[in-house]
C-alpha positions in Angstrom: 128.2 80.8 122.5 129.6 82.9 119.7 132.9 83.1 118.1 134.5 86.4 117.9 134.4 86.1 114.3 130.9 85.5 114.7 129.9 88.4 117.2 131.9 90.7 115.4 129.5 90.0 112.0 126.7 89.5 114.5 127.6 93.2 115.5 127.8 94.4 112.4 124.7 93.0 110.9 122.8 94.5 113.6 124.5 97.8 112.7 123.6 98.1 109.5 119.9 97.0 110.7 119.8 99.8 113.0 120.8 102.1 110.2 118.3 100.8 107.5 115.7 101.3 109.6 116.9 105.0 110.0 117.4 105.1 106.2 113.7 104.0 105.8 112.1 105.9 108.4 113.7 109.3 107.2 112.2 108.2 103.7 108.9 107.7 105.3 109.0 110.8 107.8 109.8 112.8 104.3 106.8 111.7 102.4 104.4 111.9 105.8 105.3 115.8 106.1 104.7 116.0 102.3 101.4 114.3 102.6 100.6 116.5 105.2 101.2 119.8 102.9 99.0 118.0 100.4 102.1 117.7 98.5 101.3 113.9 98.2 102.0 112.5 94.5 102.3 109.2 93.3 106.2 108.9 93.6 106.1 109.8 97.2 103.1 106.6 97.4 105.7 104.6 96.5 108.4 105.7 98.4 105.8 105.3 101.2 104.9 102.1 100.8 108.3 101.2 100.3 110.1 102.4 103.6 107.1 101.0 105.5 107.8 97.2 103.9 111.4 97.2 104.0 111.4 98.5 107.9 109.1 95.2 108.4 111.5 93.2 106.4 114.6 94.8 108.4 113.0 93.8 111.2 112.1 90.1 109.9 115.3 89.1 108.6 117.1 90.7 112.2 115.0 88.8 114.4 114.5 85.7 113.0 118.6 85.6 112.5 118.9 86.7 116.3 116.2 83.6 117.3 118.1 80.8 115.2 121.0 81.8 116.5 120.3 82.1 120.2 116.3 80.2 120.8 116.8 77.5 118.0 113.7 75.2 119.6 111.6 78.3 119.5 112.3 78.3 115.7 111.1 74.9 114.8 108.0 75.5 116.9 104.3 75.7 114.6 103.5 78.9 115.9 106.9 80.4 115.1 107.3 78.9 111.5 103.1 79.6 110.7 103.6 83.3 112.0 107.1 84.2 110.5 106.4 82.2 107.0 102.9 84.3 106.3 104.7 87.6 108.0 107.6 87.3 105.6 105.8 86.5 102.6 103.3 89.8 102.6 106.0 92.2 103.3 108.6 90.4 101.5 106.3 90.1 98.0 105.2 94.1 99.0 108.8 95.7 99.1 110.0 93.8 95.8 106.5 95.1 94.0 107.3 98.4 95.5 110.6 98.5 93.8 109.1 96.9 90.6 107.0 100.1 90.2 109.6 102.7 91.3 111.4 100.8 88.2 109.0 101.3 86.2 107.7 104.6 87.0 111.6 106.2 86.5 111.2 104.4 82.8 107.9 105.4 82.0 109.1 109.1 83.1 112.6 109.6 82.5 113.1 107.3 79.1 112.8 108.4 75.9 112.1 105.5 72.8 110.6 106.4 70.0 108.8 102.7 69.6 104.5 103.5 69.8 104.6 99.9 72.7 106.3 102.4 74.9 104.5 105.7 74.2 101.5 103.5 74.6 102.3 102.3 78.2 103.3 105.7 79.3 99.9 107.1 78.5 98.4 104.0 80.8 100.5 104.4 83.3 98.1 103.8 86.2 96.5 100.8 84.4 100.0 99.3 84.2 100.0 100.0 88.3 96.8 97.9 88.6 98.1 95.4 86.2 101.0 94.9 89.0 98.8 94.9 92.3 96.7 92.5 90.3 100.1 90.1 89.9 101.1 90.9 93.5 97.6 89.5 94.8 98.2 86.3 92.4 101.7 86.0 93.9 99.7 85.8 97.1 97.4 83.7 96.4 99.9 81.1 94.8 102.6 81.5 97.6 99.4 80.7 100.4 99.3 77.1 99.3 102.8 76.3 98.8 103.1 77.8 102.7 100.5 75.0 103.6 102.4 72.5 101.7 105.3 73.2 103.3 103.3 72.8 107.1 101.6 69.6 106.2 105.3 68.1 105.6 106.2 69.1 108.8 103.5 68.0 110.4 104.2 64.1 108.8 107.7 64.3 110.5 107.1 66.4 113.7 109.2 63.8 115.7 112.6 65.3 114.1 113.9 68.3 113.3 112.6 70.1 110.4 115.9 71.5 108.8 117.2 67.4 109.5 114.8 65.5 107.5 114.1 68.2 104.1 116.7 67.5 101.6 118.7 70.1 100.6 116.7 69.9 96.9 113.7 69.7 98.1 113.6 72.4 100.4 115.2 75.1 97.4 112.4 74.0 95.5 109.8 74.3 97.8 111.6 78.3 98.5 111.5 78.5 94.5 107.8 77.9 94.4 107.4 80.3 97.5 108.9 83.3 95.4 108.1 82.6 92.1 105.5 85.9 92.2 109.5 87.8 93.9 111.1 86.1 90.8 108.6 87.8 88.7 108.8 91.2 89.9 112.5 91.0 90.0 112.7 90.0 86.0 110.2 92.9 85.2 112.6 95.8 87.7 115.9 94.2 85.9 114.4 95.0 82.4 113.3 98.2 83.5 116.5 99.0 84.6 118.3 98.1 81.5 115.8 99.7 79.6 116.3 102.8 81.2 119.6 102.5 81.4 120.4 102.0 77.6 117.9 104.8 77.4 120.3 107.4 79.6 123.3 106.0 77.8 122.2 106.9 74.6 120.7 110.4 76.0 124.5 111.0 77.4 126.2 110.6 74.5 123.8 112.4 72.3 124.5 114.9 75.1 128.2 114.4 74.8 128.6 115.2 70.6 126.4 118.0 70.8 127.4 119.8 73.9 131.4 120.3 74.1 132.3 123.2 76.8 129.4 122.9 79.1 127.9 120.0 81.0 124.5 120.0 81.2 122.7 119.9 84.5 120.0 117.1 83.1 123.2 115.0 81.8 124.4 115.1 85.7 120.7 114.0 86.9 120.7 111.2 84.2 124.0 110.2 85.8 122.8 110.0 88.8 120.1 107.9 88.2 122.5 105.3 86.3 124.1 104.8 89.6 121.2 104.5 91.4 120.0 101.6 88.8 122.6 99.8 88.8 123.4 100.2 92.1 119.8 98.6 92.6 120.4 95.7 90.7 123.9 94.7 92.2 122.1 94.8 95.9 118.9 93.0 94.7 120.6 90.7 93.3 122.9 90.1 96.9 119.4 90.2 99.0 118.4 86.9 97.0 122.1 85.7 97.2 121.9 86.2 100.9 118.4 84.8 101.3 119.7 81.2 99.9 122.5 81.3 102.0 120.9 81.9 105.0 118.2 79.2 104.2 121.6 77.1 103.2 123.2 77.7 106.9 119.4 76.6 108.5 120.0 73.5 106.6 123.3 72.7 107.8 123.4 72.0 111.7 125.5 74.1 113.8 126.7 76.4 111.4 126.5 80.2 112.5 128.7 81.4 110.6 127.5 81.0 107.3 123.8 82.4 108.9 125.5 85.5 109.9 126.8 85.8 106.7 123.6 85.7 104.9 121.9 88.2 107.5 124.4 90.7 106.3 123.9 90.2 102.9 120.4 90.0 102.9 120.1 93.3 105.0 122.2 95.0 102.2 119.8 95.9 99.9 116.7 97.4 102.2 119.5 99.1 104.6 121.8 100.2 101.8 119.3 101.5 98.7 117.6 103.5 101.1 120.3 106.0 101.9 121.3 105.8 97.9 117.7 106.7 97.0 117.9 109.9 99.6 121.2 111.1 98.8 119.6 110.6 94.5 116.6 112.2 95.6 117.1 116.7 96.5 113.9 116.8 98.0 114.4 113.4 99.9 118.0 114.3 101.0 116.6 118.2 102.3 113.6 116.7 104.6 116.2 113.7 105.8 119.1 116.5 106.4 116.3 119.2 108.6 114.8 115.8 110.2 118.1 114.9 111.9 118.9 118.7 112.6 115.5 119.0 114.5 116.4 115.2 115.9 120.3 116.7 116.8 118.5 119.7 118.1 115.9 118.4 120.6 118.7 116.1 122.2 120.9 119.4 123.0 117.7 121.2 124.4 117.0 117.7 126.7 120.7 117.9 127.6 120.8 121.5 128.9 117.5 120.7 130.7 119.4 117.7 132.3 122.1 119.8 133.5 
């Protein structure tokens, strides 16, 4: 049984699951009327694929936290661990390369350096995309043996628990080598969000000296996607935080606490930067705002009908 403490966190992890997953589906019902105006464009590709992986990744991290918590033999079961491990990797290594190229595609369009490296990348823009599915397949490809690594050491001690007999360092670097293709994408997004960000700085204050009495409407868009960056990197940053400590509390018998605890810090970032990207985003935040009106409007027609 749970603690209040603990059902209380419990509650509010699954909360803010619930709501990502709203967040996320209003992104992807956005871009799903656009596509069907033929209004499709390579932003909206992106924000596709990325609602679509982090609704999976939602539902990953939810579930699996609901199933140590309450079915803890089910957890340490071949099936489960073989399933969950190859589920988690795919979407997991799809939503951070998702996010990687939103970086980069808000550098390559909204950043302004004189330096010919960058004007050259922005005119290849779609062969630095294949560039980054090519790294996404190799993060595969090296992430499928280190999953089978991990099984065969399970399989040499199947009489005990799993999370008993792995060491503590052994089983962070095994999770290290699982990710190193995450770690990857996660370096290139951070230096395209300082990039870009040193690029809106300097455009601000340039903006700033030369414009005195009235603000420009482009300064207030470059401000908004400031926050947006490094509102990215702060929740990014907590999603891996709350990844280790929830692999941490697996480690450590009995402690449900500390596994709450990371579900709500791991759900952070694909619950959380989904509503900041539609309230950033006029076009996102219109379809989300006449989505829930229709939604709001079809439960008061059912309602009347009821009554």
């Amino acid at each position: 049984m749970l603690s209040v403490a603990e059902g209380i966190l419990l509650c509010f992890a699954t909360s803010g699951s619930v709501l990502g997953v709203l967040g996320n589906g209003l992104i992807l019902h956005a871009n799903c009327i656009n596509c069907l105006r033929k209004k499709f464009s390579t932003a909206g590709f992106i924000f596709t694929g990325l609602a679509i992986c982090r609704i999976c990744v939602i539902c990953i991290i939810i579930s699996d936290g609901y199933l140590k918590l309450f079915s803890p033999d089910m957890v340490v079961s071949d099936v489960y661990i073989t399933v969950i491990a190859y589920l988690w990797m795919i979407t997991h290594h799809t939503s951070i390369w998702f996010a990687t190229t939103l970086n980069l595609f808000y550098l390559l369009k909204i950043a302004n350096f004189s330096h010919y490296i960058f004007f050259c990348l922005k005119r290849r823009i779609n062969t630095i995309f294949i560039f980054l599915l090519g790294c996404l397949f190799i993060s595969w490809s090296t992430a499928f043996p280190q999953i089978v690594k991990i099984f065969n050491d399970n399989g040499q001690h199947r009489n005990i628990s799993w999370q008993f007999y792995l060491c503590k360092s052994k089983s962070i670097v095994n999770h290290i080598l699982l990710n190193l293709g995450v770690l990857f994408f996660f370096m290139v997004a951070i230096i395209a969000c300082f990039l870009l960000i040193i690029s809106l700085w300097r455009h601000n204050r340039k903006m700033r000296l030369h414009v005195s009495r009235f603000k420009s409407l482009n300064t207030e868009v470059h401000v908004k996607v400031l926050k947006v960056l490094i509102s990215f990197i702060i929740l990014l940053t907590l999603h891996f935080v709350g990844i280790f400590i929830e692999t941490l509390s697996f480690l450590r018998s009995k402690n449900k606490l500390l596994l709450i605890l990371g579900l709500i810090i791991s759900c952070m970032y694909p619950c959380c930067h989904s509503f900041i990207l539609i309230l950033a985003n006029s076009q996102l935040k219109k379809a989300s705002l006449k989505a829930l009106k229709q939604l709001n409007c079809h439960k008061k027609d059912k309602d009347v009908r009821v009554t």
